[in-house]
C-alpha positions in Angstrom: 101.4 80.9 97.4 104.7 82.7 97.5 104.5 86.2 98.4 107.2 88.6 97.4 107.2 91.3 100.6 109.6 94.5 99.6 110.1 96.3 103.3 109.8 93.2 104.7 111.8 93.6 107.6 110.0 96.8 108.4 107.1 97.6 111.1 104.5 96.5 109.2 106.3 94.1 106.8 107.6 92.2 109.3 103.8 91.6 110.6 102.7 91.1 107.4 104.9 88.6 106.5 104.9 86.8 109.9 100.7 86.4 109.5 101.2 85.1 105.9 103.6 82.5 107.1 100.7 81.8 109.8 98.2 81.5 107.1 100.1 78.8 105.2 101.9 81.0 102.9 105.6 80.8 101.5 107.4 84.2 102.1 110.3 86.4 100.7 111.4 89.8 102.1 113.2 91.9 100.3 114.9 94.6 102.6 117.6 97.3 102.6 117.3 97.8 106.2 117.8 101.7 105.8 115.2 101.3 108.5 113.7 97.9 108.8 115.7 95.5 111.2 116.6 92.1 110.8 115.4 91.9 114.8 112.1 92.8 113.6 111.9 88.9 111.8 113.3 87.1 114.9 110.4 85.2 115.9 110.2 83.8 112.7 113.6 83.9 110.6 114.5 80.5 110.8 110.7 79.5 109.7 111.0 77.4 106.3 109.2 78.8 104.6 110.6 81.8 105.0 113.4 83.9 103.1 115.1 86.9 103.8 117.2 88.7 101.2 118.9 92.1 101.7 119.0 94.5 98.7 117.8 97.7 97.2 114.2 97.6 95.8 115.8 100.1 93.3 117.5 96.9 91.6 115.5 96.2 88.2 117.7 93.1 88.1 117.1 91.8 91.9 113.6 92.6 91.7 112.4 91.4 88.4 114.3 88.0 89.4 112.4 87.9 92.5 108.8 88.7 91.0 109.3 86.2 88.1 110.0 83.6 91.2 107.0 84.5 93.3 103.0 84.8 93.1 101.8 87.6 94.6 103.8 91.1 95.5 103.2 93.3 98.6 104.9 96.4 97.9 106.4 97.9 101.4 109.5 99.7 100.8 110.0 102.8 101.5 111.6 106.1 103.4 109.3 106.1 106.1 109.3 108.8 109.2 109.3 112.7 109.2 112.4 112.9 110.7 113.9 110.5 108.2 112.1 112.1 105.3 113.7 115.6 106.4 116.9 114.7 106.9 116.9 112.2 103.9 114.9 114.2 101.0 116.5 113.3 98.2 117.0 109.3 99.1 113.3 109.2 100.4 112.4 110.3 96.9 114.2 108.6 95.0 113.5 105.4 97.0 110.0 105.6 97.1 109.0 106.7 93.6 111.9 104.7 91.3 111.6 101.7 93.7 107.9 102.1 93.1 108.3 102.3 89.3 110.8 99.1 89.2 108.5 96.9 91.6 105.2 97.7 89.0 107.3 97.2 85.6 108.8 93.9 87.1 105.2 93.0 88.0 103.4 93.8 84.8 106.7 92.2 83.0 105.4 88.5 85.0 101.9 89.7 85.2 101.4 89.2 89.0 99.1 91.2 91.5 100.6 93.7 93.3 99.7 95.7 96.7 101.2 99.1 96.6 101.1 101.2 100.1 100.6 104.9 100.1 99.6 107.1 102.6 97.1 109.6 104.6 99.6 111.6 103.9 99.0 112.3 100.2 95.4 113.9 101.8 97.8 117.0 102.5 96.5 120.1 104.1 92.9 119.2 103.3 90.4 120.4 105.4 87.3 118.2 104.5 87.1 115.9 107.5 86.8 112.3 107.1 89.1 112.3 104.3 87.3 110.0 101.3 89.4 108.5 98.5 88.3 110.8 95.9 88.7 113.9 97.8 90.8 116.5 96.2 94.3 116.8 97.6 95.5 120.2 99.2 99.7 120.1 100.0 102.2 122.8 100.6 104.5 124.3 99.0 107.4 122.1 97.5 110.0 123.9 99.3 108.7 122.8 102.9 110.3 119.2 102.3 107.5 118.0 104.8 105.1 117.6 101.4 108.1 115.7 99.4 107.0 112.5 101.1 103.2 112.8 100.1 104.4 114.2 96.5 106.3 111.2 96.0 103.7 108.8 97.7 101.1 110.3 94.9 103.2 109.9 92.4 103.4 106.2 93.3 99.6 105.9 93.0 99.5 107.8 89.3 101.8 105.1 88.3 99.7 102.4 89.9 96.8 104.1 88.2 98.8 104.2 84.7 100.0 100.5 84.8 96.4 99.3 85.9 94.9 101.5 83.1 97.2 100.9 80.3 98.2 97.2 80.8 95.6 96.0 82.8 98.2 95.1 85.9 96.3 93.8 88.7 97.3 96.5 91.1 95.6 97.5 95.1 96.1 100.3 96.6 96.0 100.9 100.3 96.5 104.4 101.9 97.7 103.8 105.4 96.6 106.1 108.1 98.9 106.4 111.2 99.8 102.8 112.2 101.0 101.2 115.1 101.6 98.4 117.7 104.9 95.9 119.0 107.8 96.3 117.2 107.5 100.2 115.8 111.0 102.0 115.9 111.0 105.4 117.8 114.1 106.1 116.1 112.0 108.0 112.9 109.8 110.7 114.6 106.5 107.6 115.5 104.3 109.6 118.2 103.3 106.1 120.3 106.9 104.6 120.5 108.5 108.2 121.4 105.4 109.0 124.2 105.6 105.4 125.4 109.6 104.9 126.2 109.8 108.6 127.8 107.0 107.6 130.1 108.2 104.5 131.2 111.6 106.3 131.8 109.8 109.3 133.6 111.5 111.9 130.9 109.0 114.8 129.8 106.6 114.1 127.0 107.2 115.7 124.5 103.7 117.2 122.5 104.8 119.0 119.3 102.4 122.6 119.0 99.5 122.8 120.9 98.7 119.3 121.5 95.6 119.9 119.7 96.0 118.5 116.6 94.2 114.5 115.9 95.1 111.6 114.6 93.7 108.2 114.5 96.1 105.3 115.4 95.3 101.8 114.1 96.8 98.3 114.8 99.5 97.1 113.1 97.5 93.8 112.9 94.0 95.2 112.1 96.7 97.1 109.2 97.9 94.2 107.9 94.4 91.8 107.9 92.9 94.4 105.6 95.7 94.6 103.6 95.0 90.4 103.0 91.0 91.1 102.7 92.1 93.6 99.6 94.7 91.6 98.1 91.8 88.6 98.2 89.0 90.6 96.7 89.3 91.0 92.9 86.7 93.4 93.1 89.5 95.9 94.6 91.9 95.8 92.0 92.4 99.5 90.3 91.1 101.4 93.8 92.6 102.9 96.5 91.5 102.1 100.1 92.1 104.2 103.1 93.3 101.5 106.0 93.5 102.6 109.2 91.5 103.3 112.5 88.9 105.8 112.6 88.8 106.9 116.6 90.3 109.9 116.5 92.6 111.1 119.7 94.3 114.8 119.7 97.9 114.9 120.5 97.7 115.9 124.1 95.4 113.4 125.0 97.1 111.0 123.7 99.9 112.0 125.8 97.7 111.9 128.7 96.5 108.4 128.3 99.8 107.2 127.8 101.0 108.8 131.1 98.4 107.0 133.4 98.6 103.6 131.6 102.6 103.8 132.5 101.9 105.1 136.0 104.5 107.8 135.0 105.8 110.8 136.7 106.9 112.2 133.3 105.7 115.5 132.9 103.7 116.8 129.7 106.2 119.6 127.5 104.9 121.6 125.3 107.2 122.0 122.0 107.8 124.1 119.1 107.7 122.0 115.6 110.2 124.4 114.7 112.8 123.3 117.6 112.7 119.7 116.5 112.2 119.8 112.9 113.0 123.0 111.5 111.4 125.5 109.0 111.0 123.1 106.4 107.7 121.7 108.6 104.2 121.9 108.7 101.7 120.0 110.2 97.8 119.7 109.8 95.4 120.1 112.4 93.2 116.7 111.9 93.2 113.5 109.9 90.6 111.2 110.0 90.0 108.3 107.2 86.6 108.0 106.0 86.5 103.4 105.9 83.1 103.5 104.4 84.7 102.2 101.0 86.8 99.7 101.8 84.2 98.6 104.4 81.9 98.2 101.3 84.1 96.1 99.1 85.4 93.8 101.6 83.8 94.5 104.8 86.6 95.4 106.7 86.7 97.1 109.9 89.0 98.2 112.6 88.9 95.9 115.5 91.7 96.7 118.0 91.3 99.8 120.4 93.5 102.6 120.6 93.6 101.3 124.7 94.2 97.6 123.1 96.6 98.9 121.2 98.6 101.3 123.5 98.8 98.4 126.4 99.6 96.2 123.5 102.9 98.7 122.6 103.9 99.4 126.3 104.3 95.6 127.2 106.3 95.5 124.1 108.5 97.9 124.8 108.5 96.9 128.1 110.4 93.1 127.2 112.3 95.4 124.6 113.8 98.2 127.5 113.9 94.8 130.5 111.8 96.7 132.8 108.7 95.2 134.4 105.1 96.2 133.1 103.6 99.0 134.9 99.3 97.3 133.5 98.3 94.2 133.5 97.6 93.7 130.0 94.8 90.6 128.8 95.9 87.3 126.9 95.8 88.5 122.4 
């Protein structure tokens, strides 16, 4: 087929589209590169059956030209990042729910399936741990821009939701948990890529609050095979799915873990939200997917450590800084 990938030159588009190419696939990015990278498609650029195109996802033109073109449409773009989020409200907004909105019109216009990605995020504050798709959502209030992001992200589902509903579009949903692996830019707030170049460099790493609070990082790769497993399974269109890894990891030892992998001397600093993002922050204490449904429909589960995965990120950013790699890390 030919796949239509909007973010494609992102962190996870870019892995996405290189393991369609591997799969046989024809593929066309569509990119703005607010904060994807055209370095993030250089192992596979020149590829034939590969396009890039640079352009605004907000484009009804550009995007209904490309959808009409194309057979299938993983929907990517987006303001991505805390950091980015708060110092961008108003564009993350606008790009994530209008370039939502003309990405499902254009795709119900050609009737093709469509992949949207949302996020853990739109979970909020909620306090019922694992966090199930049909859970009720708990955010702040809407003048702490930290819940714009998962306001808009929702609002990208109820239109998914609306289209699947009212014309029958076949849409997926996938709510990504934290993801990660080679490639992720530290330049938007990303815990892993932040911790991992300030220990290689033996700077302080920095843990935000009491280190206390969890996440659960998953593998880029594990990310993007159950993103294909949903977009095959016509049994998924019209749900949401949370994708993601399920071993949960507070901050701190995180932090920790990264520290002894790198052999660092970096020492572990304890930070106030409020010194690196501001007021207009808030953070929840744990966030944990519950994968029972998507393990249902299609049988998907996570595969790659969080070990795999952190040695997998410092060798990267080792060949990305030139330094040598502090771990021998085994053969992918």
């Amino acid at each position: 087929m030919r796949i239509l990938v909007t973010g494609g030159a992102g962190f996870i588009g870019s892995h996405l589209c290189e393991e369609l190419l591997r799969r046989g696939h024809e593929v066309w990015a569509l990119d703005d590169l607010s904060t994807g990278s055209v370095a993030n498609l250089s192992t596979f650029e020149r590829h034939p059956r590969f396009r890039f195109l640079e352009g605004d996802v907000q484009d009804q033109a550009l995007v209904s030209g490309l959808v009409a073109q194309c057979d299938q449409v993983v929907h990517l773009a987006a303001a991505v990042g805390v950091k980015y989020v708060l110092e961008h409200p108003l564009r993350s907004l606008l790009t994530n729910i209008r370039g939502t909105e003309v990405v499902l019109e254009a795709c119900h216009l050609h009737r093709r399936k469509v992949l949207v990605t949302s996020t853990s995020e739109v979970y909020g504050k909620g306090v019922t741990v694992p966090f199930a798709e049909d859970d009720d959502r708990l955010m702040g209030p809407s003048h702490k821009l930290r819940w714009s992001y998962a306001a808009g992200k929702a609002v990208d589902e109820c239109l998914a939701y609306a289209y699947h509903q009212q014309y029958q579009l076949p849409v997926v949903i996938v709510r990504c948990f934290n993801t990660c692996g080679p490639r992720q830019s530290s330049a938007y707030g990303m815990v892993i890529p932040n911790m991992v170049q300030r220990a290689l460099r033996n700077d302080p790493i920095l843990v935000y609050g009491d280190g206390r609070q969890s996440r659960c990082f998953g593998a880029v790769f594990d990310v993007v095979r159950g993103m294909l497993m949903l977009m095959d399974a016509p049994e998924a269109e019209g749900e949401a799915f949370n994708l993601g890894s399920d071993e949960e990891v507070t901050v701190l030892e995180l932090a920790q873990r990264i520290k002894a992998l790198c052999h660092s001397d970096s020492a572990i600093q304890f930070t106030p939200y409020e010194q690196v993002y501001g007021a207009a922050f808030e953070d929840m204490r744990r966030r944990v997917p519950d994968l029972r449904k998507i393990r249902r429909f299609v049988g998907y589960r996570p595969q790659v450590s969080l070990d795999r995965l952190l040695e997998l990120t410092i060798r990267d950013t080792c060949d990305q800084m030139g330094i040598p790699c502090p771990i021998e890390v085994a053969a992918e």
